[in-house]
C-alpha positions as CSV (number, residue, x, y, z in Angstrom):
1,X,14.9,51.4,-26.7
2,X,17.0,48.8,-24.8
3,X,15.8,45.9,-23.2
4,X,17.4,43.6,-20.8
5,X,16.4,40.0,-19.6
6,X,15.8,38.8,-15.8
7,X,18.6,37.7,-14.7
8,X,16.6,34.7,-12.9
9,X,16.4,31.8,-15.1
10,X,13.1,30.9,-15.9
11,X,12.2,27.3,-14.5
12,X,9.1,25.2,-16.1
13,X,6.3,24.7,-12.9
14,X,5.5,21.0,-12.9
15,X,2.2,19.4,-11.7
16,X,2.6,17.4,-8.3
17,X,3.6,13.8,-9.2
18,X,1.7,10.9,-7.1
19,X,3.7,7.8,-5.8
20,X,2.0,4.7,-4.8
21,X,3.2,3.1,-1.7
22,X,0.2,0.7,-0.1
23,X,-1.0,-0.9,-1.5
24,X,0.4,-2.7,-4.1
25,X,-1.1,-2.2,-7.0
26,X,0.4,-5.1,-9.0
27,X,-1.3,-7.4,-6.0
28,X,-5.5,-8.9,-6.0
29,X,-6.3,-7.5,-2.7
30,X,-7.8,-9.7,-0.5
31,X,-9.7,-7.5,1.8
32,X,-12.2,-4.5,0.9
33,X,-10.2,-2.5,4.0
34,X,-6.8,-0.9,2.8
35,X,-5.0,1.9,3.9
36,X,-4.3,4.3,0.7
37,X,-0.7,5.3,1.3
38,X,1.1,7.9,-0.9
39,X,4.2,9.8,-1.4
40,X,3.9,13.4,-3.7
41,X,6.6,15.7,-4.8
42,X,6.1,18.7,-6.2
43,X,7.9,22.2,-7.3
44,X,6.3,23.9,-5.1
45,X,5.3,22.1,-1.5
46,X,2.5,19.7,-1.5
47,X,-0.5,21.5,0.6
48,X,-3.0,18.6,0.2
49,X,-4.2,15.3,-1.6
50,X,-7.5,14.0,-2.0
51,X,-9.6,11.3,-3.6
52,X,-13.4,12.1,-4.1
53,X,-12.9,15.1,-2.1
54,X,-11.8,13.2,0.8
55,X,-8.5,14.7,1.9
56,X,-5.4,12.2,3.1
57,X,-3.4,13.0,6.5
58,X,0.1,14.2,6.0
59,X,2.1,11.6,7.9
60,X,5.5,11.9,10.0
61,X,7.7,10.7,7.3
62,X,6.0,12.8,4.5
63,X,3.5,10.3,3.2
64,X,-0.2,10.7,2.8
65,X,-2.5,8.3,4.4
66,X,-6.6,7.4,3.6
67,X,-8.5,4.9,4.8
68,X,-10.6,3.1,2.1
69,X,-13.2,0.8,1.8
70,X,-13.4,-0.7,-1.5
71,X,-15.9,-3.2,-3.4
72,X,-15.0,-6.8,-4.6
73,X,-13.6,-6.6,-8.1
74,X,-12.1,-3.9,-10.1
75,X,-11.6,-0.1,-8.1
76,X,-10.8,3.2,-9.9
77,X,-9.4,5.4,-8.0
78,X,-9.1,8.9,-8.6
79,X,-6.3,10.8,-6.7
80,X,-6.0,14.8,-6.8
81,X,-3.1,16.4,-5.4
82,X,-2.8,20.3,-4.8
83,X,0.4,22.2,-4.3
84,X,0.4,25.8,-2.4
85,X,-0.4,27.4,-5.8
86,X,-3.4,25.4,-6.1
87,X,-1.6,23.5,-9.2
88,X,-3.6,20.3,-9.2
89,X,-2.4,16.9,-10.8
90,X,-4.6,13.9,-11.0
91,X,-3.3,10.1,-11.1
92,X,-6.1,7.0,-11.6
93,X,-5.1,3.8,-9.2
94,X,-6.6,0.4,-10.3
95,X,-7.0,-1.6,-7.7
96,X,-8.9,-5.4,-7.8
97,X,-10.2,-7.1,-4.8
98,X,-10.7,-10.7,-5.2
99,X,-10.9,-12.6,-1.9
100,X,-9.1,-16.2,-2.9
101,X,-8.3,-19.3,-1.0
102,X,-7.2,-23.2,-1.8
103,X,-9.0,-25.9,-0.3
104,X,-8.2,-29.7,-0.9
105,X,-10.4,-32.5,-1.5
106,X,-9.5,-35.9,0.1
107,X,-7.5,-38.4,-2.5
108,X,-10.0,-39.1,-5.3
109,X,-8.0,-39.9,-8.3
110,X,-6.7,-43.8,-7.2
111,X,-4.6,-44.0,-10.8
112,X,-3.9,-39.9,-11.4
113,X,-2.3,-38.6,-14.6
114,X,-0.4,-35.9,-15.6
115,X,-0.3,-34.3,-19.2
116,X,-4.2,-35.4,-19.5
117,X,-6.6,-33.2,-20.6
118,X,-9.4,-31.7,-18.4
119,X,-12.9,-31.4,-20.4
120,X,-16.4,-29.8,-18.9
121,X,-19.1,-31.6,-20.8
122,X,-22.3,-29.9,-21.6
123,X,-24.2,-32.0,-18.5
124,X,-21.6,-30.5,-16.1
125,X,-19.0,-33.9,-15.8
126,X,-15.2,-33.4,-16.1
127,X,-13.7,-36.0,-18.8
128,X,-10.1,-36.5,-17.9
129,X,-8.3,-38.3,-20.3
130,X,-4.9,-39.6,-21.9
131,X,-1.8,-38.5,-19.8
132,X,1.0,-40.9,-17.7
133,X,1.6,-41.8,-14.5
134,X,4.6,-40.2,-13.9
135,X,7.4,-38.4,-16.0
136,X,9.0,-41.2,-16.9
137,X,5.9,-43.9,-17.1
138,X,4.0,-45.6,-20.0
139,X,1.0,-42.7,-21.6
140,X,-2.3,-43.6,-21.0
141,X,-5.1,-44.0,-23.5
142,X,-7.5,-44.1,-20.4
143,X,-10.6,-41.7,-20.8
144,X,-11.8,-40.9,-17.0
145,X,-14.6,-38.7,-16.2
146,X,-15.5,-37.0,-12.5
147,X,-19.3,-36.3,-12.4
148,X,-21.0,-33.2,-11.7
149,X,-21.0,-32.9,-7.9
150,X,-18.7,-35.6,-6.8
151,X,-14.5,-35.8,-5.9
152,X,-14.5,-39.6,-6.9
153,X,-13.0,-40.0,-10.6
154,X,-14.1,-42.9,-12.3
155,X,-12.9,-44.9,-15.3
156,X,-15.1,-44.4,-18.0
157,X,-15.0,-47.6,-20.1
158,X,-13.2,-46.1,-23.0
159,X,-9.9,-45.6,-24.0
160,X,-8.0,-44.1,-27.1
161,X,-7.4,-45.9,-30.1
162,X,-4.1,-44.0,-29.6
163,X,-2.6,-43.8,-25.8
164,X,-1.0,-39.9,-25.5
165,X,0.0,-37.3,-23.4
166,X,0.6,-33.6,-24.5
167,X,-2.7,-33.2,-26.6
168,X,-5.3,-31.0,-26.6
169,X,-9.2,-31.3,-26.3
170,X,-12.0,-28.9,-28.0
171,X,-15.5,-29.0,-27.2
172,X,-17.5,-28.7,-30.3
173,X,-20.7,-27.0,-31.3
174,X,-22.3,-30.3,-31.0
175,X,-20.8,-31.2,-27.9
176,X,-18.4,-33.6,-29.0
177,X,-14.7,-33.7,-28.2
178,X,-11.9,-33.5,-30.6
179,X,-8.5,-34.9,-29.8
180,X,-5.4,-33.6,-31.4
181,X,-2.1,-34.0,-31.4
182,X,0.5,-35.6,-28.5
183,X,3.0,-37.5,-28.0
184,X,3.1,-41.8,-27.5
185,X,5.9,-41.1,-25.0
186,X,6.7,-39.1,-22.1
187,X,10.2,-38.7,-23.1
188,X,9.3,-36.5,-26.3
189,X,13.2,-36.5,-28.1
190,X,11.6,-38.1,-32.0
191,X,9.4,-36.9,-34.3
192,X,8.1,-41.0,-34.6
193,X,7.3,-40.2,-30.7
194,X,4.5,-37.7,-32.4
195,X,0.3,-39.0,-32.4
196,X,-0.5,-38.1,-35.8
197,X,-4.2,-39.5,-35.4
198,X,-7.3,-37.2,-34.4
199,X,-10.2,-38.8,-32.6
200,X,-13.5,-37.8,-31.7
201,X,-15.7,-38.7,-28.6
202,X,-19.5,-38.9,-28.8
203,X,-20.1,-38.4,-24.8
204,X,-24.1,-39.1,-25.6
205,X,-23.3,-43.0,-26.8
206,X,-19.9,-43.7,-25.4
207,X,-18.4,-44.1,-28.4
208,X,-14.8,-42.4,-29.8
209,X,-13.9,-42.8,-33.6
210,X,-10.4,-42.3,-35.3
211,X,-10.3,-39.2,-37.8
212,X,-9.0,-39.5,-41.8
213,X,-6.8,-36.3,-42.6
214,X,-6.0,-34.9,-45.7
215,X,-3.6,-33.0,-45.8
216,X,0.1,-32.8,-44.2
217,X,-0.9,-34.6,-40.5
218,X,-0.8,-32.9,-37.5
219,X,2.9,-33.3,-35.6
220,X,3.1,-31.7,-32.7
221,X,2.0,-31.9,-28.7
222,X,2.2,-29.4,-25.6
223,X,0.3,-27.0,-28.5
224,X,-3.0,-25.6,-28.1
225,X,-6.2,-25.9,-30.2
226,X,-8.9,-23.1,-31.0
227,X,-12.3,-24.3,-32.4
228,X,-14.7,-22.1,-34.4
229,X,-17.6,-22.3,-36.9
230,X,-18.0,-21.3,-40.4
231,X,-20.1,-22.0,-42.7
232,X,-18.3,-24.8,-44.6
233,X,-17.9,-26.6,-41.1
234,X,-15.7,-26.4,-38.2
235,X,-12.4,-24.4,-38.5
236,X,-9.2,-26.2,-35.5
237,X,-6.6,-24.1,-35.7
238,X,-3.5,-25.8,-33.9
239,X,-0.7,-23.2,-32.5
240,X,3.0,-23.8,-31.8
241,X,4.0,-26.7,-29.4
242,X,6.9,-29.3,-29.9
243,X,7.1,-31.2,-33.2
244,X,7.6,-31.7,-36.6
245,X,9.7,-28.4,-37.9
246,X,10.2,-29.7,-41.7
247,X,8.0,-32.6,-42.6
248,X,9.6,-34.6,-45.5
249,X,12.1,-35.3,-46.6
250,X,13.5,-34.8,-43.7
251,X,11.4,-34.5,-40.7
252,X,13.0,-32.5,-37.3
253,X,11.7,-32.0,-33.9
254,X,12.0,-28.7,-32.9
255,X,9.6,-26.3,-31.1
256,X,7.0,-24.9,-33.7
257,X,6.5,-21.6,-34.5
258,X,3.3,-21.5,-36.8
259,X,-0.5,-21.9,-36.9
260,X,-2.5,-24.5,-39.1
261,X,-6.2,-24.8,-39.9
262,X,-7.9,-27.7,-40.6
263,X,-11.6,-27.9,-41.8
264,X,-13.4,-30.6,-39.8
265,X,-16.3,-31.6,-42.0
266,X,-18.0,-34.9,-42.0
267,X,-15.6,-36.6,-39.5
268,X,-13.1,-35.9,-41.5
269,X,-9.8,-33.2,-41.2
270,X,-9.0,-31.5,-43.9
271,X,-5.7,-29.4,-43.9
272,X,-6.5,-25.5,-45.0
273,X,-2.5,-24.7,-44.8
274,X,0.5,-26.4,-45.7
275,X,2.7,-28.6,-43.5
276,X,4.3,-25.3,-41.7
277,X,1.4,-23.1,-41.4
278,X,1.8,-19.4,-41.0
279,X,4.6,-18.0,-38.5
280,X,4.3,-16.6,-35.1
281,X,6.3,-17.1,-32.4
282,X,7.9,-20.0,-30.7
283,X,5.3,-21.8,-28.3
284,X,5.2,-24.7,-26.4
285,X,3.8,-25.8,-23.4
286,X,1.9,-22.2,-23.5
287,X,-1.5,-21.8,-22.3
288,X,-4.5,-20.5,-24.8
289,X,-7.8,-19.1,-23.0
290,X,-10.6,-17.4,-24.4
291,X,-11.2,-14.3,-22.8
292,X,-14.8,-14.0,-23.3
293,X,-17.4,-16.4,-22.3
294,X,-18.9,-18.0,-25.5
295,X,-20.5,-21.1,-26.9
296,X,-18.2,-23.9,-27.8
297,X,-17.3,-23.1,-31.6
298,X,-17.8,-19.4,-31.4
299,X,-14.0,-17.8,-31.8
300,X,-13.1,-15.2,-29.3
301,X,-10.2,-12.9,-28.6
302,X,-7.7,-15.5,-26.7
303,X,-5.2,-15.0,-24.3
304,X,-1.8,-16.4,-25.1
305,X,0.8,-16.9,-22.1
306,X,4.1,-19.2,-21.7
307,X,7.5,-19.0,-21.5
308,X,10.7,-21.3,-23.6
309,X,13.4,-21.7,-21.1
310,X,16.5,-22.9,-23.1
311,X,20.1,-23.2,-22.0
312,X,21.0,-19.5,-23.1
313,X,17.8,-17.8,-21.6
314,X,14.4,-17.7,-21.7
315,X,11.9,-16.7,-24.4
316,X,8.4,-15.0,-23.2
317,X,5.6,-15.2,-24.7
318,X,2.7,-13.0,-23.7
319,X,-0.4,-11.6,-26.7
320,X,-4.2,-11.6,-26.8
321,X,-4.4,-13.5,-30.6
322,X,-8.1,-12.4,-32.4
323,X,-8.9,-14.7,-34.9
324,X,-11.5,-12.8,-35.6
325,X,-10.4,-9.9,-37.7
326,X,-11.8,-9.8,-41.4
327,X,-7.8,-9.2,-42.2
328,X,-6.9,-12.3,-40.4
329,X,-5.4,-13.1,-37.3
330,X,-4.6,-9.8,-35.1
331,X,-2.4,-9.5,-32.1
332,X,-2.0,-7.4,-29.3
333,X,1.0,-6.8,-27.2
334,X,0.7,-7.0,-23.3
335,X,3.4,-6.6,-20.5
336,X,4.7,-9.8,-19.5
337,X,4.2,-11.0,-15.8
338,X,6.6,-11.3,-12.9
339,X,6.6,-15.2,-12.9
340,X,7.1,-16.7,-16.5
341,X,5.5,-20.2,-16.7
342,X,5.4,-23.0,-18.8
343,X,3.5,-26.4,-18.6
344,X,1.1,-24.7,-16.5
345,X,-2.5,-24.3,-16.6
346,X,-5.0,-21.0,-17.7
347,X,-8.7,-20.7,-16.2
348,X,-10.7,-17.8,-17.2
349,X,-12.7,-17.1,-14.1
350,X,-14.8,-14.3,-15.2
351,X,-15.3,-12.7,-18.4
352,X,-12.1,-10.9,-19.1
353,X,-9.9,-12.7,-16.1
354,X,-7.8,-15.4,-16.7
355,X,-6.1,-17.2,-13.5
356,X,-2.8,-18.6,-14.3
357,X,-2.0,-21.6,-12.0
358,X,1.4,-23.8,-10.9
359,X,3.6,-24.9,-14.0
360,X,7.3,-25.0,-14.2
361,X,9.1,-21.3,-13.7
362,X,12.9,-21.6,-14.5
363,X,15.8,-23.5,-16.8
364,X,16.1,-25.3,-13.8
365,X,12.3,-26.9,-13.9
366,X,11.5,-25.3,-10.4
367,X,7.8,-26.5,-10.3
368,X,5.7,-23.9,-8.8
369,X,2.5,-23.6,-6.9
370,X,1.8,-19.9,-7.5
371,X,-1.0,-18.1,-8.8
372,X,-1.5,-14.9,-11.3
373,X,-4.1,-13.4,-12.7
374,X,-4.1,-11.5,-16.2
375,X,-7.1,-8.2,-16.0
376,X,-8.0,-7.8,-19.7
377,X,-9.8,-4.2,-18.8
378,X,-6.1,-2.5,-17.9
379,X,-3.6,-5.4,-20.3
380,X,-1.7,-6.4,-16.9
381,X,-1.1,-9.6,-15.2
382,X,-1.3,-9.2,-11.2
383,X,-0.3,-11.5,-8.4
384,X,-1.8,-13.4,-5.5
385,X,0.4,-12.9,-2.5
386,X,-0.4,-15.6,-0.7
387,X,-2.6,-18.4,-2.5
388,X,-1.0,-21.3,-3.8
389,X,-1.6,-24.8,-5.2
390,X,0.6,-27.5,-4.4
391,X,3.8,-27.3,-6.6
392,X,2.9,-29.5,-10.1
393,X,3.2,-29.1,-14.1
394,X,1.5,-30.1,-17.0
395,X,-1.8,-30.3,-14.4
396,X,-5.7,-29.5,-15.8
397,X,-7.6,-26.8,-14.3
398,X,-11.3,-25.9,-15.3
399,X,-14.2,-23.8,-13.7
400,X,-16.9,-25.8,-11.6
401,X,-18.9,-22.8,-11.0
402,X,-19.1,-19.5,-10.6
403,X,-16.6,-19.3,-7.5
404,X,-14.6,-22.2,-8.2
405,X,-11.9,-23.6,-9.9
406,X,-11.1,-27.1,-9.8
407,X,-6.8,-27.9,-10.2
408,X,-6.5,-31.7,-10.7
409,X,-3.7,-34.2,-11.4
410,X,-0.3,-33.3,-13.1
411,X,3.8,-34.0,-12.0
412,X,4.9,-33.0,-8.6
413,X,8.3,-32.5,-7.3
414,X,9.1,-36.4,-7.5
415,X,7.7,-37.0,-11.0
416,X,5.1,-38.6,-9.9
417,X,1.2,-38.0,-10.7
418,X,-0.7,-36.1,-8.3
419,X,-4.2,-37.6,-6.9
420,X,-5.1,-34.8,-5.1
421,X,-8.2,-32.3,-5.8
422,X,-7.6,-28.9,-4.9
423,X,-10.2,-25.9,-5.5
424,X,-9.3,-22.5,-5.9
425,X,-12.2,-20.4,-4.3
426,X,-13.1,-17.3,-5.4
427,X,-15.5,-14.6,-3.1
428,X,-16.7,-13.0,-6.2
């Protein structure tokens, strides 16, 4: 028996493919009313496309248009597309609606900072403190504070025992603030430039107390800080910024590329690594927000975000660190966003969101006054089309309440502290 093969090569039937067109996914959507807008190719024609049953127009030019009304926050869409064979494909759009706008306070800040830190106490006021008055001024070891309610900052009556800018500030179990790290000068180019003292502000009595450290000191500012409980005391863990890279005998300023722990117990730091802790990658100026909402001193998956620009290119850094693992510190790789930042300022707005705001965006220090947003349900950073602060780095940015985020102080263009109060409004 002889048997011959078709002559007609055989060809594979694919499933209709979808592509978005409006609106942009990689956007927060400002209004609830968008027209869905797709274009779908397929090996056989395209009879019809649908999402919940709900079937698009065919357009002119080929597209597929739907009307849509969606909800504030996160939309998952659905979309079905059926060829002339009834060979169905189905693509899920993620869409967010956040409605988002600036507004500006009237000057309120009559001697502003940048490179200070931004600190909500547990009754609801702001401390702002440490910083400089410009780029090229003396650091401050002024500790302001901005009451709950109110756009006038006031000088609080204490300083640092130690003026610097650069450093970070936890809120701890107890309501206390820590103060690590910084830098005695805003032109950071020696390692003697480094604060090596911690301090620790009692906002109950007023009163702020130097820290003893055992241990290799802490060398380094533009890091950030995580804070969490144990049961032998607190645990600070300090990651990357720009400091000490070798320690004796021969200290070097460099940009730091580890993690140390310290155990705060009894007013008193003591170091649970050695003078280079364990590697990551190389941060500074990066932001660090928790990405759940969570007591002070409870340790939460964080997001990670900044960007190194050096004179042969940039380095990004983008992760979610968990320092919660029982194996130790875990990490999880994300995308990295259209606008790489540094010196900027992180906000999480809502459990799982974290607004990205202004900072410096090339080698060339552009300042910027954009805004991003990273959506920790689908591990992608989105941006805001048309929102934007004024232009500023090394700024501080916190959460008021529940629709509002409060962007205060930091460099503008001329170097020069900022006294405006801008709000970043939410329509949650």
């Amino acid at each position: 028996m002889l048997f011959t093969g078709c002559e007609r090569p055989f060809v594979e039937v694919s499933v209709p493919e979808i592509e978005i067109v409006e609106p942009n996914p990689d956007l927060v959507l400002q209004t609830v009313n968008q027209n869905l807008v797709v274009r779908a190719e397929s090996f056989r024609a395209v009879d019809r496309v649908e999402l919940g049953g709900r079937p698009f127009e065919r357009q002119s030019d080929g597209s597929w248009r739907l009307p849509v009304i969606l909800q504030n926050g996160a939309n998952r869409l659905v979309i079905e597309t059926f060829d002339s064979e009834e060979t169905a494909s189905t693509d899920t759009l993620e869409l967010l609606v956040l409605p988002t706008r600036v507004e500006t306070a009237a000057s309120a800040w009559s001697d502003p900072r940048g490179g200070h830190t931004v600190t909500p106490l547990l009754n609801g006021d702001l401390l702002l403190a440490g910083g400089a008055g410009s780029t090229t001024g003396d650091v401050s070891a002024d500790i302001f504070e901005l009451p709950f309610g109110s756009t006038l900052v006031r000088h609080s009556g204490v300083r640092f025992h130690h003026a610097r800018i650069g450093h970070t500030a936890s809120v701890l179990p107890d309501g206390r603030i820590l103060f690590l790290g910084g830098a005695s000068n805003t032109v950071l180019d020696d390692v003697s430039d480094l604060v090596e003292t911690a301090e620790l502000y009692d906002p109950q009595d007023g009163s702020i107390i130097r820290l003893g450290t055992t241990g290799p000191p802490i060398r380094r500012a533009y890091h950030t800080a995580l804070v969490a409980a144990s049961q032998d005391g607190i645990v600070v863990s300090v990651i990357g910024g720009t400091g000490d890279i070798r320690y004796n005998p021969a200290p070097e300023l460099g940009v730091r590329r580890d993690i140390r722990s310290f155990l705060l117990i009894d007013d008193h730091l003591q170091a649970l690594s050695p003078a280079i802790g364990p590697f990551i990658e190389a941060l500074s100026g990066h932001s660090s927000t928790p990405l759940a909402r969570q007591p002070p001193g409870t340790a939460t998956r964080e997001l990670i975000s900044g960007a190194l620009f050096l004179g042969n290119g940039v380095e990004t850094h983008h992760f979610v660190l968990d320092p919660r693992s029982p194996l130790g510190l875990a990490f999880e790789d994300i995308e990295p966003p259209n606008t790489l930042r540094t010196e900027h300022e992180a906000v999480q707005i809502t459990p799982g969101r974290v607004l990205r705001l202004g900072g410096i965006v090339d080698a060339e220090s552009t300042l910027s006054g954009t805004l991003d947003l990273f959506d920790d349900a689908t591990s992608r950073f989105l941006d805001f089309e048309f929102a934007t602060i004024r232009n500023r780095h090394l700024h501080g940015a916190t959460i008021v309440d529940a629709s509002r985020i409060l962007v205060i102080g930091g460099f503008g263009e001329d170097g020069t502290a900022l006294s405006t109060l801008e709000y970043v409004v939410f329509d949650l």
